[in-house]
C-alpha positions in Angstrom: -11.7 105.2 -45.5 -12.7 102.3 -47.4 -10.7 103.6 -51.0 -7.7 103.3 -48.9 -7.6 100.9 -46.3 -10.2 98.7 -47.5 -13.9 97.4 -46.9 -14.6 96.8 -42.8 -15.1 93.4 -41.3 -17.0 94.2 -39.0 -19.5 97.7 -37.7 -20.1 98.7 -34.6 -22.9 100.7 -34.7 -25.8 101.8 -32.1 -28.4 99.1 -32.1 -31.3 101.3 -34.4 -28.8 101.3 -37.3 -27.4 98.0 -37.3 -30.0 96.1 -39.1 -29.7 98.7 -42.0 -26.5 98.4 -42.1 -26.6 94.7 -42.3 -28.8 95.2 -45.3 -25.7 96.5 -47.1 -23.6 93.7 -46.6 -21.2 94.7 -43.2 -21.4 92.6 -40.1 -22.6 94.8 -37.5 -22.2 94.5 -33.2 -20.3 90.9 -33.7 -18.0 89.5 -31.9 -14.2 88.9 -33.4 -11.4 86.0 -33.1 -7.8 87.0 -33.4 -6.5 90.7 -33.8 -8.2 93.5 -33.6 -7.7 96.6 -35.8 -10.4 99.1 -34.4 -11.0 102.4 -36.4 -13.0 105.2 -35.5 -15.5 105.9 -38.1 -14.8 109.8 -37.8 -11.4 109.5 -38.6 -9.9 111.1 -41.8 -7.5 108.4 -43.3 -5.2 108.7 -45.6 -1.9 107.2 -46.7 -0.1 108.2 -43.7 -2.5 106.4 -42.0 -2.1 103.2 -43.9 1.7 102.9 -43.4 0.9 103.6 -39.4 -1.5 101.0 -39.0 0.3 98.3 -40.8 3.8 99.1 -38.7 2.2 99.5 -35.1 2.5 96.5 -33.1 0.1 95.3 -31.3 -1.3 96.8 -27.9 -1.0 100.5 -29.1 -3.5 102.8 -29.4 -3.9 106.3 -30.9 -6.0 108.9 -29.0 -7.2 112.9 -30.5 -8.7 114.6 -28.1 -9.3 111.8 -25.3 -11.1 109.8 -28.2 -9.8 106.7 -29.7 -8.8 107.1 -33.1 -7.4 103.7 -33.6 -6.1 101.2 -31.6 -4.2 97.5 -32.9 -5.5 94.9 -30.2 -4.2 91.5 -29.7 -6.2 88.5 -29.0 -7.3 88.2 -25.6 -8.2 92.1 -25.2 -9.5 91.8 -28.7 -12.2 89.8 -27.8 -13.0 91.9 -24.4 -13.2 94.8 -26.0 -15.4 93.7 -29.3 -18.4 92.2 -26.3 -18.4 95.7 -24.5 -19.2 97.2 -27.9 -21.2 94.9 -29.2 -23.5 94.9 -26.0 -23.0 99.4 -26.6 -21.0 99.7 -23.9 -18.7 102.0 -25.5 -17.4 104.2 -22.8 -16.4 101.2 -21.2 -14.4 99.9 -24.4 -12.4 102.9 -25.1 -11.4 102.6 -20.9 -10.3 99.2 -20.9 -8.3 100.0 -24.3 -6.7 103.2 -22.7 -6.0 100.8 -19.5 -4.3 98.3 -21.6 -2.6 99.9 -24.2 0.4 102.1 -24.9 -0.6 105.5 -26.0 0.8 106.7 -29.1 0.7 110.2 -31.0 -2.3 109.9 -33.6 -1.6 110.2 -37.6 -4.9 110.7 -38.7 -8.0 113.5 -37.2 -10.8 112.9 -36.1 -14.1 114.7 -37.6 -15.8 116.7 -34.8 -18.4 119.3 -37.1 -20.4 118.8 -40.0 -18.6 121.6 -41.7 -15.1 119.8 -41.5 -16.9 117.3 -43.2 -17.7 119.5 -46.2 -14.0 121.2 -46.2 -12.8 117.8 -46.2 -14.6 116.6 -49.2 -13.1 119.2 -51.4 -9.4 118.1 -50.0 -9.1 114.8 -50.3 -12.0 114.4 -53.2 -9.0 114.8 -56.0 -7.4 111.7 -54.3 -10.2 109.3 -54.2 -11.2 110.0 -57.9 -8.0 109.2 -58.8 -7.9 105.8 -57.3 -11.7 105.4 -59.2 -11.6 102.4 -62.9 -10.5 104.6 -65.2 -10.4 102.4 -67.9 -13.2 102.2 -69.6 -15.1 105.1 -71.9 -18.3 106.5 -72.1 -20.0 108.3 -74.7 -18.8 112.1 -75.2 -19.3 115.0 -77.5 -16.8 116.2 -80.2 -18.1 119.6 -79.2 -17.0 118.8 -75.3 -14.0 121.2 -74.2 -11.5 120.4 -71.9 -9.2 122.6 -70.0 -6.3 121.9 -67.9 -4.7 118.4 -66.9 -6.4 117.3 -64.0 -7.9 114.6 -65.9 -11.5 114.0 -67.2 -13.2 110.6 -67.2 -16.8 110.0 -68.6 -17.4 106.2 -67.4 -19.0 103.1 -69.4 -22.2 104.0 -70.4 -22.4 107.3 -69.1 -23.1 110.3 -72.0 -21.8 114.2 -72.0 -23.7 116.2 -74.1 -22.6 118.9 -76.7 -21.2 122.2 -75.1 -20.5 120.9 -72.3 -16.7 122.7 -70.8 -15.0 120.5 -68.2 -12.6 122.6 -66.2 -9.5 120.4 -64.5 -7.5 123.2 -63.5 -8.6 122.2 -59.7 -8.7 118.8 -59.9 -10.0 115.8 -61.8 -13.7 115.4 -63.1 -15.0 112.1 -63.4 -18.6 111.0 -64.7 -19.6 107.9 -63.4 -21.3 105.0 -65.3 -24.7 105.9 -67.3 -24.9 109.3 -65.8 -25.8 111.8 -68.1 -24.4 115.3 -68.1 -26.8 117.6 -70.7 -25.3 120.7 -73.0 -24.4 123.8 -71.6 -23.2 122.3 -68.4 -19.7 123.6 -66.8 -17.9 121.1 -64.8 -14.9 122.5 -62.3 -13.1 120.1 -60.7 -12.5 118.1 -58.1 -15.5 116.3 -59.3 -17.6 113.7 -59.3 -20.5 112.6 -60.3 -22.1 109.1 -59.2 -24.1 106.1 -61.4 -27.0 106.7 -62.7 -27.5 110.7 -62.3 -28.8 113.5 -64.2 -26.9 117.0 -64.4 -29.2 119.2 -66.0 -27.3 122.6 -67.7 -25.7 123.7 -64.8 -22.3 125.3 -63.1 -21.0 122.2 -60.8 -18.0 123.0 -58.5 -15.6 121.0 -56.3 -18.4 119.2 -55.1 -19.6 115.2 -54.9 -22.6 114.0 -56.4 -23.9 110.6 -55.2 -25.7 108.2 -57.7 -29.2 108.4 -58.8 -29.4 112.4 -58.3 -31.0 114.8 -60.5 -28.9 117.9 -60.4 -29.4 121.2 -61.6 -28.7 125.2 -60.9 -25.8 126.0 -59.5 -23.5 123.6 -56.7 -20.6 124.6 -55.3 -18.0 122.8 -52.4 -21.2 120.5 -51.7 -22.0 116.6 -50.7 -25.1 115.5 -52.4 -25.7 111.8 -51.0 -27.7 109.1 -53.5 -31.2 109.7 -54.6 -31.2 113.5 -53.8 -33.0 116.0 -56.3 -32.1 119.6 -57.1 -33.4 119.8 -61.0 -33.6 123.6 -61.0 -32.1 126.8 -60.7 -31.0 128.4 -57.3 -27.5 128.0 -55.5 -26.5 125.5 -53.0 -22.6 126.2 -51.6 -20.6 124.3 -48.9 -23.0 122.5 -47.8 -24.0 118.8 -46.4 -27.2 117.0 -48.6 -28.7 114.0 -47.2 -30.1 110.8 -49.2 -33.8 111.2 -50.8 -34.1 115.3 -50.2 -35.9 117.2 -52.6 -35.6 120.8 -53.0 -37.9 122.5 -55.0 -37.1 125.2 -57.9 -35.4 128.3 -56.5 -34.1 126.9 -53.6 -31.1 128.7 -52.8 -28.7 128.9 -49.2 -26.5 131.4 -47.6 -22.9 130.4 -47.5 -21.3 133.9 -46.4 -22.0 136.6 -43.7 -22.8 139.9 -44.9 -19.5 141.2 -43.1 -17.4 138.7 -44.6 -16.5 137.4 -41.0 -16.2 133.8 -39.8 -19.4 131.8 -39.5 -20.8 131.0 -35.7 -22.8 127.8 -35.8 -24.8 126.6 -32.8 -23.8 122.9 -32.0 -24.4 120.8 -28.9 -26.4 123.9 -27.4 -23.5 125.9 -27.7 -22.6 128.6 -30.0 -19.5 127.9 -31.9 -16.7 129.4 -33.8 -16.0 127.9 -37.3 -13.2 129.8 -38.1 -14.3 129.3 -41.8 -15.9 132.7 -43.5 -18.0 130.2 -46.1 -20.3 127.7 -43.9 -23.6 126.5 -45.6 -26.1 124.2 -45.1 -26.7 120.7 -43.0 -29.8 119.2 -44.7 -30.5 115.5 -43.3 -32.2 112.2 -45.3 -35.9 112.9 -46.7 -36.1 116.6 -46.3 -38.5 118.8 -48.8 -37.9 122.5 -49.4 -40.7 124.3 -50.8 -40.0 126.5 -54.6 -38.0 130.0 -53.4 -36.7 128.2 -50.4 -33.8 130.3 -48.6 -32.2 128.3 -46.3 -29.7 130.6 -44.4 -26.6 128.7 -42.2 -28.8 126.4 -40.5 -29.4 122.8 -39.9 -32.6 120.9 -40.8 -33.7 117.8 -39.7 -34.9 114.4 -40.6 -37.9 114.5 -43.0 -38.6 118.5 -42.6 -40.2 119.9 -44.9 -39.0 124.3 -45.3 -41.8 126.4 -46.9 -39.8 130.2 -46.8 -36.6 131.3 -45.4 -35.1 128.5 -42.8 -33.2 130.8 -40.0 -32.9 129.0 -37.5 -32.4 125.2 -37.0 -35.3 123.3 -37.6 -35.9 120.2 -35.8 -36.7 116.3 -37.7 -40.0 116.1 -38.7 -41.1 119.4 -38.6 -43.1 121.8 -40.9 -41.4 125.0 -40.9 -43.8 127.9 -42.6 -42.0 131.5 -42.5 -44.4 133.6 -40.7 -46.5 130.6 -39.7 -46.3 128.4 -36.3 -44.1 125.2 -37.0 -46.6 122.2 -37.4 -44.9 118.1 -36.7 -45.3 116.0 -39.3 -47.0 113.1 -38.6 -45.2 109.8 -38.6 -47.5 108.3 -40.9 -47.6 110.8 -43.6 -43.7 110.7 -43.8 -43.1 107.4 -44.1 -45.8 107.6 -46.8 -44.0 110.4 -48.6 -40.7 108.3 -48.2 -42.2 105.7 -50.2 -43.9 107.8 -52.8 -40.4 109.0 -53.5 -38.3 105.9 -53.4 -40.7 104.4 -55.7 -40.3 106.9 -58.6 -36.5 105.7 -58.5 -37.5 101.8 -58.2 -36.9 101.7 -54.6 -38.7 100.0 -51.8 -38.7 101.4 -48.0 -37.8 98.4 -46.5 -38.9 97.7 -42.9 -35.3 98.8 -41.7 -35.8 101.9 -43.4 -38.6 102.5 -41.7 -37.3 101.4 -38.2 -34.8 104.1 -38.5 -37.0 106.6 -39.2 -39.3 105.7 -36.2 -36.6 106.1 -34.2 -35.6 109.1 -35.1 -38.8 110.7 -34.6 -39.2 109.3 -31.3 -35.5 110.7 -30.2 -36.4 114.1 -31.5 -39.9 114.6 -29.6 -37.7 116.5 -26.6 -36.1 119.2 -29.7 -39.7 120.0 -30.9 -41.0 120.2 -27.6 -38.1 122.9 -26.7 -39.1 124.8 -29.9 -42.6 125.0 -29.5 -43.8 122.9 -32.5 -47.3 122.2 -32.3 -49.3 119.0 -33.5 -52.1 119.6 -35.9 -52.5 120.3 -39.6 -50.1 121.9 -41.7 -51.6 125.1 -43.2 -49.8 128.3 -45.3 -51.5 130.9 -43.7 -49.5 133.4 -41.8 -50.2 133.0 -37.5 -52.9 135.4 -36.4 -51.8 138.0 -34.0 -53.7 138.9 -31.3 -54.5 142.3 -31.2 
């Protein structure tokens, strides 16, 4: 959203993110003078969008689904409306804005699953690399081969090996400044791939790659946040990668059913229709899969850690061992590992970091609890049976 309608004023956020979100710059929870442009954070924008929001007059407001996509405020509701959500009253916000405001037909949607997110990536990926500096030139290979004229882009600083075959057939490929793309590497566009990161040889495909990565294998209609590692072989496909996950050699996920029929996902404790026949995986911030992990359509929290085939979703901070009871991780022992990690990359977990991830794991006690995870030591060995 940020590409086309530019950087936010001001967050509003719930209360355990907004000091790490201060960290990055954003004024978060404030309260505003003068007009109010609010715009929900799930909403898809796009150049419709822009045009809409700079014609609508004030006291309008856009609703998808009875949520509030976007709403232009004047003054004296402006600031009403900024306290509520600064204090979290939210519920309370969006009332007082459909009280006061005339309700208009939205041009944007709103995100409601993690796999619209992923779909989305690949559509509108083409036009946000696009809009990218592309100016300046990084170091390439004579022996680089390029095909088609979606456009190819290696960055200032940034290096692509010899034998390396960008496709732009798709969509554009852009390398972004001192990444490094080694030989034999196959790049299909839409893609890109952020600052700073490593693609080991590898067959990239219509995917995003955030800065600081270390990719390798095979990636295809994927989001790889910063700071994530996949530096072997195995498959990852449509699918959602958080920030500082590491996923050990082999690790490969299931992205299509066996009868070729739309994907089911369970969300909100309810099972639900994707309508999508490729759905992968939805791997949040400091997870660890073991070497051979298969990770079927599944979710898997905060700081888990996968030893063996993942089928079913696996709560935060949980050891999940195929044929094994699942064992919590303790607090302790994950933050440790967080900062083990970070450091390797010249990062510090900062006490916001570490709020967050307290937080988390205190939110999720009630989703262990309902799966049976036991406390205690995390051990290998398949669960005796009793006999």
């Amino acid at each position: 959203a940020e590409l086309e309608l530019g950087r936010a004023q001001v967050l509003y956020a719930r209360e355990h993110l907004a000091p790490k979100l201060r960290l990055l710059g954003y004024r978060v929870n404030e309260q505003v003078e003068g007009e109010l442009l609010l715009l929900n954070a799930r909403v898809v924008a796009g150049s419709k969008l822009k045009s809409r929001l700079a014609s609508m007059p004030q006291g309008y407001a856009a609703f998808a689904g009875g949520a509030l996509a976007y709403a232009k405020l004047p003054p004296s509701l402006a600031s009403r409306v900024a306290e509520l959500l600064s204090e979290a009253r939210v519920r309370e916000a969006v009332q007082l804005v459909k009280r006061e405001c005339i309700a208009v037909e939205p041009a944007a949607r709103l995100v409601e699953y993690p796999w619209e997110l992923v779909g989305l990536s690949a559509e509108l990926l083409a036009g946000d690399i696009m809009r990218l500096d592309w100016s300046s030139q990084g170091e390439v290979d004579e022996s680089v081969r390029v095909i088609g004229e979606g456009g190819f882009h290696v960055a200032k600083g940034a290096r692509v090996e010899a034998y390396v075959v960008a496709d732009t057939r798709g969509g554009p490929v852009y390398v972004d400044s001192e990444a490094v793309v080694e030989s034999f590497s196959l790049l299909k566009g839409p893609l890109y791939i952020g600052r700073k990161t490593i693609v080991f040889p590898s067959l990239l495909d219509t995917s995003y790659i955030g800065e600081v990565c270390r990719i390798g294998g095979e990636v295809s209609h994927s989001v790889f946040h910063g700071y994530s590692n996949k530096r072997h072989y195995g498959f990852i496909g449509h699918s959602y990668i958080g920030m500082w996950v590491n996923m050990g050699a082999g690790s490969t996920n299931s992205n299509l059913k066996n009868t070729y029929g739309p994907v089911r996902v369970e969300a909100g404790g309810r099972k639900v229709d994707t309508g999508r026949q490729f759905v992968g995986c939805y791997i949040a911030d400091h997870v660890k899969t073991s070497i051979g992990a298969m990770i079927f359509c599944r979710k898997v929290g905060v700081a888990s850690h996968v030893y063996g085939a993942a089928t079913r979703d696996i709560p935060s901070f949980t050891a999940w061992i195929t044929g094994a009871e699942p064992v919590e991780l303790e607090l302790k022992g994950v933050l440790e590992t967080a900062r083990r990690m970070m450091a390797r990359r010249g990062v510090a977990l900062t006490r916001e970091d570490e709020q967050v991830l307290r937080h988390v794991y205190q939110e999720t006690v009630g989703e262990r609890r309902a799966l049976g995870v036991r406390k205690g030591r995390v051990s290998l060995q398949p669960a005796r049976r009793q006999i």
